[in-house]
N, C-alpha and C positions, 0 to 999 in steps of 0.2 A: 529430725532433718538437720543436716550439715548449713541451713543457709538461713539467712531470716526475712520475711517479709516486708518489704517497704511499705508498710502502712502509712506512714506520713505522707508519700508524695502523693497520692491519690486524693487521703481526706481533706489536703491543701486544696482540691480542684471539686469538694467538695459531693464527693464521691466515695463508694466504697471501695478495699480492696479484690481480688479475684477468689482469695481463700473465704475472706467475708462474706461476698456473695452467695460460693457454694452453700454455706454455715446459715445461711437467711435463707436459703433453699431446706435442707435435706433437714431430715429428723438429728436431733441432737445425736452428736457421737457418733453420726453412721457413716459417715464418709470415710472409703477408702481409696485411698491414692491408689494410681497406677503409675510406673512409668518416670515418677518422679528422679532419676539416674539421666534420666536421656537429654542428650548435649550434642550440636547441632557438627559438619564435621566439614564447615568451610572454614578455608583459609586466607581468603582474597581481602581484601582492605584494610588490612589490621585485623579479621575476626579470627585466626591464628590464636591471636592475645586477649580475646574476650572468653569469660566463663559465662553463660546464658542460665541460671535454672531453670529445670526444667524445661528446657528451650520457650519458653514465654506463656506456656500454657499448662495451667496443674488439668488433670484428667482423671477419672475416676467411678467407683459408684456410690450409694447413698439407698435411701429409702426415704420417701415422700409420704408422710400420713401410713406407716408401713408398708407401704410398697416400693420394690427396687425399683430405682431409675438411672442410666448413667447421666453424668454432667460432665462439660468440661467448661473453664475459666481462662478466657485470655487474660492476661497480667502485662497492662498498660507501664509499666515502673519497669519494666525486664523486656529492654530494647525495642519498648515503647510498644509490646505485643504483637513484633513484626510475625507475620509468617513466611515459614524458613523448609525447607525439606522436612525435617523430622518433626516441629512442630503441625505439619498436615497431617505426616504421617499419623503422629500421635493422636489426632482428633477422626482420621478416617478409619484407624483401627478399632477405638471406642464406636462408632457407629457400627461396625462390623460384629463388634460380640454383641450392643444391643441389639441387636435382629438375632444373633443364637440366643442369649438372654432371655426373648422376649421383654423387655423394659421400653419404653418411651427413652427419650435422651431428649435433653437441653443443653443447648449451646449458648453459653453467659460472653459475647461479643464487645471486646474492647481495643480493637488493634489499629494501629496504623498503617495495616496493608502487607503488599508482598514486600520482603527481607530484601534490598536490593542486590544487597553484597550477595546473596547466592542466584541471581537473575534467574536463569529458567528452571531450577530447580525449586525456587519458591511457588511458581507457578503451577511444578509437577503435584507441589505439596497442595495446590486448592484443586487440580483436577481430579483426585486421588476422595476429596474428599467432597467432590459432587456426584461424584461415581457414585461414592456410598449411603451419600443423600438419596437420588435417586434410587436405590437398591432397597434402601428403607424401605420407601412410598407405598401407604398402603398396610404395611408388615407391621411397624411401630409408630407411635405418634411422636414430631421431630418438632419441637418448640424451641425456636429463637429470643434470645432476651437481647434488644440493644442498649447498652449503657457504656458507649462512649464512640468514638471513629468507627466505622463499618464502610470502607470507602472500594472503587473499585474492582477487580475480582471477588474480593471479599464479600459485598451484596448479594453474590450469585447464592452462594449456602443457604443462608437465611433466604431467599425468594424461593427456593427449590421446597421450605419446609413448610410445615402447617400451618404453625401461627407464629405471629412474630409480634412481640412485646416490644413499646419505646415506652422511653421516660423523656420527658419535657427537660428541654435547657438542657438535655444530658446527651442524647439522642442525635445520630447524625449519619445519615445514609445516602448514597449517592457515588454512580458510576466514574463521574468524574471533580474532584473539589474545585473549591472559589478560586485557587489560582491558575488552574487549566481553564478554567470557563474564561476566566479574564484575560490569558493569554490567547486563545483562540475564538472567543466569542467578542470580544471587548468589551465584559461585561460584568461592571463589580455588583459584589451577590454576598451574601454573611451564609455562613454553614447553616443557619438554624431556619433561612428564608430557603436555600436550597434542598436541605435533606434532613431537615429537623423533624422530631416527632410529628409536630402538628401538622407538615405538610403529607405526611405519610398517612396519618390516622383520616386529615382529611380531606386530600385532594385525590392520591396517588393510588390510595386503597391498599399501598403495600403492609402497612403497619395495620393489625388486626384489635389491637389496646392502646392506651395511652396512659400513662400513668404518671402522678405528679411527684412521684419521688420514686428512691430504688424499693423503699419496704415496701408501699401499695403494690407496684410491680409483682413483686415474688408470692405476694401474697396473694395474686391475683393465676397466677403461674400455679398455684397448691391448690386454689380453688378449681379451674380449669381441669386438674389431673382427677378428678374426683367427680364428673359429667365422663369420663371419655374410657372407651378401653383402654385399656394398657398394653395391647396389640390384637392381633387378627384373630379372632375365635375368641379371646376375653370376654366376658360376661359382667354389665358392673353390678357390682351391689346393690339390689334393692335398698331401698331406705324404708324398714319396716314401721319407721317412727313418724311418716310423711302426714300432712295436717294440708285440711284443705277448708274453710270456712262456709260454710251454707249460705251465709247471706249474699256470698259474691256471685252466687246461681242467679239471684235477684235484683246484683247490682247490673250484671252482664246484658240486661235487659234496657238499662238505659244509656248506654254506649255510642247506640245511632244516634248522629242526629235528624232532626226530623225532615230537614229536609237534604234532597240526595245529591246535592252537589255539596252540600258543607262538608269539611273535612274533620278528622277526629284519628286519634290514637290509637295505633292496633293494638298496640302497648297492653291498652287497659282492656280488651277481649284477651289478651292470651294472658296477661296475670288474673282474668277470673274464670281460665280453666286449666292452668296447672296447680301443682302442688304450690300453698303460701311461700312465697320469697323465694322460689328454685330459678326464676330467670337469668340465665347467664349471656347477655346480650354480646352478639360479635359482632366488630367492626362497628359500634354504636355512632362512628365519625362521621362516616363514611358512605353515600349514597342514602341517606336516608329515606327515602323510598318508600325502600328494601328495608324489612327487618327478617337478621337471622340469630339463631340461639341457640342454648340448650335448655332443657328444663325438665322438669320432674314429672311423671304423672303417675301416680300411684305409687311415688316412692324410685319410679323407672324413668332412666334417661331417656329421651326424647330431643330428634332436632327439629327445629320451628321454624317455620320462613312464615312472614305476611308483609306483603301489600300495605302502605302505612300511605292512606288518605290525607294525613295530614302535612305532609311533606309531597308538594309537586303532584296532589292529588292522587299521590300514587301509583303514578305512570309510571311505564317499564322504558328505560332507556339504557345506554352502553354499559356505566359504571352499575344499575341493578341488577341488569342480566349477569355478568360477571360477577358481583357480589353473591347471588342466590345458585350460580353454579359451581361455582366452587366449593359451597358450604352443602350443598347435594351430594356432591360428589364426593366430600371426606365422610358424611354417613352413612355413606353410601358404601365407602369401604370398610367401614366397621361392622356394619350392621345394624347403625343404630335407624329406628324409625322414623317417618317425616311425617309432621303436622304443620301442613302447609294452611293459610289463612288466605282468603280472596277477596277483595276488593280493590279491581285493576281497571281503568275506564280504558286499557290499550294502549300499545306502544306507541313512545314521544315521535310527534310530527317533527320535519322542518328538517331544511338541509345542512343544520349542524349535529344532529344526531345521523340522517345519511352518510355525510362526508367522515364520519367518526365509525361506519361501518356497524351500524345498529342491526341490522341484517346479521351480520356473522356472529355479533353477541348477543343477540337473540336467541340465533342458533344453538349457540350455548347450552341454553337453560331447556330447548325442547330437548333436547339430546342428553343432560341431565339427566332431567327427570324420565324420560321415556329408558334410558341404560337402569336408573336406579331399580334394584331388584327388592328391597327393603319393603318393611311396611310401609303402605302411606295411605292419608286420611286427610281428604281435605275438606275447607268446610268454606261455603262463598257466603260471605255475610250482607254484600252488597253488589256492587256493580262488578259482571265479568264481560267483557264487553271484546270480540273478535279474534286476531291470534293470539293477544293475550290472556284469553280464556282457555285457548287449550292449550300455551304454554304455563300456564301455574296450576301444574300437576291435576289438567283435568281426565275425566276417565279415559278420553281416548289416549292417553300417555302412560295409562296404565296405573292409576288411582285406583286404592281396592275398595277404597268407601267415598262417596264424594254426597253432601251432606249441604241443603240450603237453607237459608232463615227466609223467612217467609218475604220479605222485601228483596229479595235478592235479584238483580234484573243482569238475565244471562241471553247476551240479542249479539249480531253484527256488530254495531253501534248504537251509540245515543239515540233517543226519539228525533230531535233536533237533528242530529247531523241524515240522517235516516230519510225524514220527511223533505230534507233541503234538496237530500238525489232524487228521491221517488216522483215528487212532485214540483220540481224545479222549473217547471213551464206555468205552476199553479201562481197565480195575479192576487186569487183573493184570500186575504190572510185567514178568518173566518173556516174556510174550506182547511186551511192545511191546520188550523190550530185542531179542528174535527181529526181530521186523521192524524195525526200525532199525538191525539188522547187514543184513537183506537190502537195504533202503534203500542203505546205502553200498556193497553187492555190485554193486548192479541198476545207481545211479545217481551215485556219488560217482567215480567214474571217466573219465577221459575217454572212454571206449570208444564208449557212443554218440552221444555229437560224433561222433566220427572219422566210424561208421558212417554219420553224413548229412550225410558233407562239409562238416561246419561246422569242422572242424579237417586243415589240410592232411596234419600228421602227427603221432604220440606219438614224439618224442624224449627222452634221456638228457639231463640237462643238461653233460654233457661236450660234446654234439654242438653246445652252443646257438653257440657262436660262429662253427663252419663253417655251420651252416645260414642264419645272419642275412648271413652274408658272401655267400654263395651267391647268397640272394634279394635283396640287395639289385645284388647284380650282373644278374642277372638283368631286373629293375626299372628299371634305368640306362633314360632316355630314354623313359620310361612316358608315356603322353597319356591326354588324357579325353574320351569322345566324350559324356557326358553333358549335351547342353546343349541347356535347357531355355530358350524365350524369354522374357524376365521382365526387370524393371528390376534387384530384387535382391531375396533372403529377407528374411524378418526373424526375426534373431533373438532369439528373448525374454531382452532385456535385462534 
């Protein structure tokens, strides 16, 4: 190359360069530039007398653990990785051969926004390339890395894509920055309070990782690629070398606690029935709730949602439903299978989850899971308690195996709340404490699920890992004769 890289000015700011980062992405030596000639062809403000390389963004392909991936790098040091006409250009054409490619592509996000000196034609240059975001979707999997500015139009790419990576202190996303807030809000704000990692990972839910440096980051990025197809019909590799410990059939057994309102980790049910260490938790910040992942069974990727009791009991409210449908819905486009986990007492009361539209992201998640055509398998270990029970993938949503542990109490509501309607004229406590033990005899039970085949079976939670193995084996090579003529649902957004 005719030019050299300003590595200095970046690792001043304690950061990598853009060529560096592709180099901590792809397999040694693979990287091949594209495009590296291309030079922006405005003339307005002096940029006549500017030489840009590579108009601010190197682009390219690589191989990740062997396999191709495209990448592109904005390069913050080369007019501060404005984008400009040909720099979108150059990143919407790369999106375009990964979907003839078949590759994934990652976008490594360093810029300070649209180029002003080319006004609407920097703009043409991010329509150009949401276009082919959206074209993606579905086709290839489109991962965001942010490690540095990511400031208005520019956010739109990365919200359009799969998962999007931040780094702490590095990290800065946001429609509009601290000195338009300030000018029009009257409101001093710091980039890292407004659009920082931490508030993405975990307020915002935009950011799906968080990572405390650029290397965890990428390495986090190569782990990821390695759970996920590498586009539509992709098959991933079994891991014929997959370990799974026996003792944990017997640990998974003292998980409950004993009694059914304490809370507890789903965590530790779904790492004692996947494959040892394959959990790859998404959005860990974020709604915790909600847990989603991927993981291994049998050596086969698998995606995970559970209901995590220990956090807000587990209740389904705006930021869960949202979290658990979206992550439906990208395995949904792969193919890949759901083992959903249950223990949900029912979506959050109160008129700040109404006023917040809990109703429509709710919606969500029936609409999820009821579109998902995938295998799915779900298993209620405890409480599934009114719409929330037949929003987390129960059979009537089209669950192909739906599986209880013998405590699991599947009713309208609580005994409590239950006996307070039923008997709400009743004076003597005596009387309702009676019937609110028959309440839990008659109805806290999985019994009559079972009884109307809404539950395939009552299992031990020792069993749960042969039985998830079983059906998903069984499930191998499932189809869907479901189809209906239509352009497409809509789902309420």
């Amino acid at each position: 190359m005719a030019f050299e890289y300003n590595l200095e000015k970046q690792h001043a700011k304690g950061k990598l360069h853009a060529i560096e980062r592709i180099n901590a992405l792809v397999d040694k030596d693979s990287f091949m530039e594209i495009y590296a000639a291309a030079r922006h062809q405005c003339t307005n403000f002096g940029m006549d007398k500017k030489d840009i390389p590579y108009d601010g963004v190197i682009t390219g392909f690589g191989t990740i653990n062997g396999r191709k991936v495209a990448i592109y790098s904005q390069d913050f040091t080369v007019q501060g990785g404005s984008l400009g006409k040909v720099h979108g250009e150059k990143i919407a054409e790369l999106i375009e051969k990964a979907i003839e490619y078949k590759c994934p592509v990652i976008g490594v996000n360093d810029s300070g926004g649209a180029r002003i000196q080319e006004g609407v034609d920097a703009l043409c240059g991010y329509g150009e390339i949401f276009k082919q975001n959206v074209r993606a979707s579905g086709v290839i999997p489109q991962i965001s890395v942010i490690v540095g500015p990511c400031a208005g139009g520019a956010v739109y790419s990365p919200g359009l894509t799969d998962f999007i990576f931040t780094v702490d202190k590095i990290s800065e996303m946001y429609i509009t920055g601290p000195k338009v807030v300030k000018q029009v809000m009257f409101m001093d704000i710091s980039s890292e309070d407004l659009g920082g990692a931490a508030i993405h990972a975990q307020k915002s839910g935009v950011a799906h990782y968080r990572a405390q440096n650029e290397k965890e980051c990428f390495e986090k990025v190569k782990e990821l690629l390695d759970y996920i197809p590498h586009f539509y019909g992709d098959k991933v590799k079994a891991d014929t070398k997959f370990k799974f410990s026996s003792k944990k059939a017997k640990e998974i057994q003292n998980v409950l606690p004993e009694s059914s309102t304490k809370g507890y980790d789903i965590k530790n049910v779904i790492e004692n029935v996947i494959d040892d260490g394959t959990f790859y938790e998404i959005m860990p910040e974020f709604a915790a709730n909600a847990v989603v992942g991927f993981g291994k069974i049998e050596g086969k990727t698998v995606g995970i949602v559970g209901n995590n009791p220990g956090f807000f009991g587990g209740v389904l409210n705006c930021d869960a439903s949202d979290k658990i449908s979206r992550f439906v819905r990208y395995c949904d486009c792969y193919d890949i299978p759901l083992l959903t986990f249950v223990d949900v007492p029912g979506f959050i009361p109160g008129p700040q989850e109404e006023q917040k539209g809990i109703i429509r992201h709710g919606a969500k998640l029936l609409y999820a899971y009821s579109e998902a055509s995938v295998p799915k398998v779900t298993v209620i270990t405890r409480k599934a308690y009114g719409g929330a029970y037949i929003a987390m993938c129960s059979k009537h949503l089209g669950a192909d195996f739906v599986y209880a542990w013998p405590k699991a109490e599947i009713a309208v509501m609580g005994a409590e709340g239950a006996i307070g309607i039923l008997y709400a004229k009743e004076a003597d406590p005596n009387v309702k404490a009676q019937k609110g033990q028959e309440y839990r005899e008659t109805f806290m039970t999985p019994t009559i699920a079972a009884q109307r085949d809404y539950i395939s079976a009552v299992i031990n939670p020792e069993e749960t890992r042969a039985k998830v193995v079983q059906s998903f084996n069984f499930l191998e090579g499932k189809t869907s004769n479901d189809v209906i003529c239509k352009k497409h649902g809509n789902i309420p957004l």
